[in-house]
N, C-alpha and C positions, 0 to 999 in steps of 0.2 A: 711482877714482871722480872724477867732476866735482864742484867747486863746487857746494853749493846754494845756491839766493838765494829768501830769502823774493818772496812777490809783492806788485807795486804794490796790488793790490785787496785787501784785507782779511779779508773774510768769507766772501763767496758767490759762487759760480762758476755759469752758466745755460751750458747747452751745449744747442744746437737742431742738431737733423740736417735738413741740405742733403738727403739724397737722399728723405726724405718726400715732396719736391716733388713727384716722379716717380709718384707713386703720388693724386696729387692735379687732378681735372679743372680745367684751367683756365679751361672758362665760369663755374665755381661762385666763381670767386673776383673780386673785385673792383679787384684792384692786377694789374699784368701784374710778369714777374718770378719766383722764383725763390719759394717761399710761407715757406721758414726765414728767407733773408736778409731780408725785407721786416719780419719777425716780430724779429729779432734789431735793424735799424736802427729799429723801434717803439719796445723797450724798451729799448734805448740813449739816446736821444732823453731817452725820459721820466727815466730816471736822470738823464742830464747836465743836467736843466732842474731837477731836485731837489737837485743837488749830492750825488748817491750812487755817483757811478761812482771813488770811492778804495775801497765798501765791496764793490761788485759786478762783477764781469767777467761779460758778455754774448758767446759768441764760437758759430761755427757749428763744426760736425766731423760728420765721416760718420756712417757707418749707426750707430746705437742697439742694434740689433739685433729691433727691436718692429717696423716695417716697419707699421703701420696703416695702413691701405687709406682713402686720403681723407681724413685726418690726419696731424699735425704730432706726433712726437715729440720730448719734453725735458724735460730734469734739471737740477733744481737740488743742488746740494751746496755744504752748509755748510762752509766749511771753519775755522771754531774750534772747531767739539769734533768734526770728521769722523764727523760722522755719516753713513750713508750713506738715500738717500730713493728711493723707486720712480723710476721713470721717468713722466712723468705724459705724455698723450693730452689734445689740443685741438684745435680746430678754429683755423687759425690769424687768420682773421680773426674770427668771432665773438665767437671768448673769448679775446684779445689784455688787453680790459681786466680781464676778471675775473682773467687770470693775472698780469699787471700788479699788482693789488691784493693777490694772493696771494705774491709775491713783495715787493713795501710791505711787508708785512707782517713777514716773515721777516726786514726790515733794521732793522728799531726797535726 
């Protein structure tokens, strides 16, 4: 077995699926671009302007396996008492802030 190595980031892991995009009209949206990456450099941004990106890693990875038709699938998981949490559905620019806040939340 390899080396384990604890991770730089602490707490919480957000994984958003790239390939949602695919399944997302691009007149509805208002960023051009790829709708997970644009969603994933948001909440990065907002972290590293909060000074929370030692507690949070923000990263993209394939299918989820939920495929929402015109939606953005992603998970959060905690990782100090590994809990595990559904998979949640948004809209990726509408409800950028309110999962923004709901993710705030999860770090304090």
């Amino acid at each position: 077995m390899k080396q384990l190595k604890e991770t730089p980031w602490l707490e919480t892991a957000v994984f958003i699926c790239t390939k949602c995009h695919n399944d997302i009209d691009p007149q509805k949206l208002s960023l051009e671009g790829n709708a997970g990456e644009n969603l994933k450099n948001y909440l990065k941004e907002n972290l590293r302007n909060r000074q929370l990106t030692k507690k949070c890693r923000v990263m993209t990875c394939s299918c989820l396996g939920i495929c929402p038709e015109g939606q953005q699938a992603l998970h959060i998981q905690n990782l100090k008492d590994n809990k595990f949490a559904p998979i949640m559905i948004i809209d990726p620019e509408k409800e950028k802030i309110e999962f923004l806040e709901l993710l705030l939340s999860k770090l304090k």
